[in-house]
C-alpha positions in Angstrom: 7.5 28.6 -8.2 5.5 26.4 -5.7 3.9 23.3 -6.5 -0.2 23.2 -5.8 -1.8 20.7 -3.4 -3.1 19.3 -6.5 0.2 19.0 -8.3 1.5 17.3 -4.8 -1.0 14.7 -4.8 -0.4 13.9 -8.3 3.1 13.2 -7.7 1.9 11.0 -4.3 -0.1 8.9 -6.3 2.6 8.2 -8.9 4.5 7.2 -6.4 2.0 4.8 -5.3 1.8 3.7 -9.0 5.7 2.9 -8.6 5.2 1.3 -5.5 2.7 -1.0 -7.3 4.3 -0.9 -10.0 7.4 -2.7 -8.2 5.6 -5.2 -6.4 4.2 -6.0 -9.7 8.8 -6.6 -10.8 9.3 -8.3 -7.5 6.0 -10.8 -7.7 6.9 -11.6 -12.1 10.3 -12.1 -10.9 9.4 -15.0 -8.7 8.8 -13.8 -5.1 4.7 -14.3 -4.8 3.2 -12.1 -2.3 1.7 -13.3 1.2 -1.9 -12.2 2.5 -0.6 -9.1 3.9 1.6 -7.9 1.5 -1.4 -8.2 -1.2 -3.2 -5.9 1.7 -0.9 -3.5 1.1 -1.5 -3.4 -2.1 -5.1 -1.7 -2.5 -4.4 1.6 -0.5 -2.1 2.2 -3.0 -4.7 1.1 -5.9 -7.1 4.1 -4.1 -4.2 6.6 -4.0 -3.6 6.5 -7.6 -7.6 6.2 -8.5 -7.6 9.3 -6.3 -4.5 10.7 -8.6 -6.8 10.5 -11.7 -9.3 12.2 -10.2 -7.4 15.1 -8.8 -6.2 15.5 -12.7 -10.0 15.6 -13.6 -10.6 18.6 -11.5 -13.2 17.1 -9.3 -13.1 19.1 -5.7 -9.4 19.1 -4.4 -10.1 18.6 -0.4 -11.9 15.2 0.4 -9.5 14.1 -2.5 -6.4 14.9 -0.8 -8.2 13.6 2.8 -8.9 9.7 0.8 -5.1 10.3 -0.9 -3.8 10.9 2.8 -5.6 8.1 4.6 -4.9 5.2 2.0 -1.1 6.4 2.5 -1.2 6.6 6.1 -3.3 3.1 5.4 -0.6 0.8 3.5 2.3 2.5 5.2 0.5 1.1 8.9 -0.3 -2.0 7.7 3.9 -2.3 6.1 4.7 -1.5 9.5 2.2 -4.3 10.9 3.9 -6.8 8.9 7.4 -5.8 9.5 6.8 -6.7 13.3 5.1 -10.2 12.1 8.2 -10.3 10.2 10.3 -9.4 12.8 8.5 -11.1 15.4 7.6 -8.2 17.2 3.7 -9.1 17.4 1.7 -12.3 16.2 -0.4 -11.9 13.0 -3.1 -13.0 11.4 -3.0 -16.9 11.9 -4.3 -17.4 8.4 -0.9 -16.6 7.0 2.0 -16.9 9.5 2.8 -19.7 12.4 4.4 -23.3 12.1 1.7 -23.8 9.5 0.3 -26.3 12.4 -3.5 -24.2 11.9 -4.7 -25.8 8.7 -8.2 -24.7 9.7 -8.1 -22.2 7.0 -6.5 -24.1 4.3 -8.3 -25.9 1.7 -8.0 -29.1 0.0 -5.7 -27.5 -2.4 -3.6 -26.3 -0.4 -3.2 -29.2 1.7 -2.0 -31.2 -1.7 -0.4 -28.6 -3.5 0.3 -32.0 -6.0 -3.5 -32.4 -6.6 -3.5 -28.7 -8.1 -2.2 -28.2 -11.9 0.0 -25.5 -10.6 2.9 -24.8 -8.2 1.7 -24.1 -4.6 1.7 -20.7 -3.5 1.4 -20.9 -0.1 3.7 -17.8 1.0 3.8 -17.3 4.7 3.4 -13.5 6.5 6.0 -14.0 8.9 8.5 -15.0 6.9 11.0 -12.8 4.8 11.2 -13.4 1.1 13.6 -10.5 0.0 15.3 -7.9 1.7 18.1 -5.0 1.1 19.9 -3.2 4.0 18.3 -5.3 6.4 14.7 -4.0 5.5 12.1 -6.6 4.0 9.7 -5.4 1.2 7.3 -4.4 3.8 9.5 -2.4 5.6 10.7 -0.8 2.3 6.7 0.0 1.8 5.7 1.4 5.2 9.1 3.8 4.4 8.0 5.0 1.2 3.9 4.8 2.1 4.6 6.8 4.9 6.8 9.5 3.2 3.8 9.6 0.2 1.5 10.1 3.2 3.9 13.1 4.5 3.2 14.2 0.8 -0.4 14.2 0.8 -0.6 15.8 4.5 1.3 18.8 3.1 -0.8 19.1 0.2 -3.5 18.7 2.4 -2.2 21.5 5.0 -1.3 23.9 1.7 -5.0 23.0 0.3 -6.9 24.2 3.6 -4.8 27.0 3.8 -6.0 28.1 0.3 -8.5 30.8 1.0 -12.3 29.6 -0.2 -14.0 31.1 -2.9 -18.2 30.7 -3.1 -17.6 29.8 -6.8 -20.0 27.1 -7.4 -17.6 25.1 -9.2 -14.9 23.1 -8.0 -11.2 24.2 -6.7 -8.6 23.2 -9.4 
């Protein structure tokens, strides 16, 4: 029995529900997420919107298409970071460097004593966690860019799907 394109981008967009879903463990478990990392996060927010709607049975293509390119999204921008991480490449100054550039901070930041709360200035460059030598961004742009192999098959096995002039959508 093979899987439809439909069932394989449901099972892409739970597994951007359990990438979430872990960031989620990682962030209540103490380690507060940088700038980019939150970046990484909404891709995978649209993947598993686009999930829900492929279980709705609205029209199967351009949902597999946005499924494919918010994977292909979050698992560039995890490889972006792991080279800010790794200092491969310089990024964005807003979150990474010496911390020299206060520019972009505000008062708050600048006194984290002034605020009620904790500071949670966490830097982009810096690694907070990792496991076999990969960071948690590295771990995303992995498993981002083996949902997006998922979606570009279900893609490929959609298109392949001969059309019918039905006027209601392809389940």
């Amino acid at each position: 029995m093979t899987a439809s394109a439909k069932q394989i981008g449901a099972v892409a967009a739970a597994g951007s529900a359990m990438l979430l879903m872990a960031a989620f463990v990682f962030q209540a478990l103490g380690y507060a997420p940088c700038a980019m990392c939150l970046w990484q996060r909404y891709p995978h927010g649209v993947a598993m919107g686009v999930g829900l709607l492929l279980l709705i049975g609205l029209p199967v293509l351009p949902l597999l298409v946005v499924g494919a390119a918010s994977a292909v999204t979050t698992a560039a921008l995890g490889f972006f970071h792991t080279g800010v991480e790794r200092d491969w490449w310089e990024g964005p100054t807003s979150c990474t460097g010496s911390g020299l550039d206060m520019s972009n901070l505000s008062g708050a930041d600048l006194l984290p004593s002034a605020t009620s709360g904790p500071s949670t200035l966490v830097m982009c460059d810096e690694v907070a966690w990792e496991f076999v030598a990969l960071s948690m961004a590295s771990w995303n742009a992995l498993w981002s860019a083996t949902l997006a192999g998922l979606w570009l098959v279900a893609l490929a096995q959609q298109m392949r799907k001969p059309r019918s002039k039905s006027p209601y959508p392809a389940t």
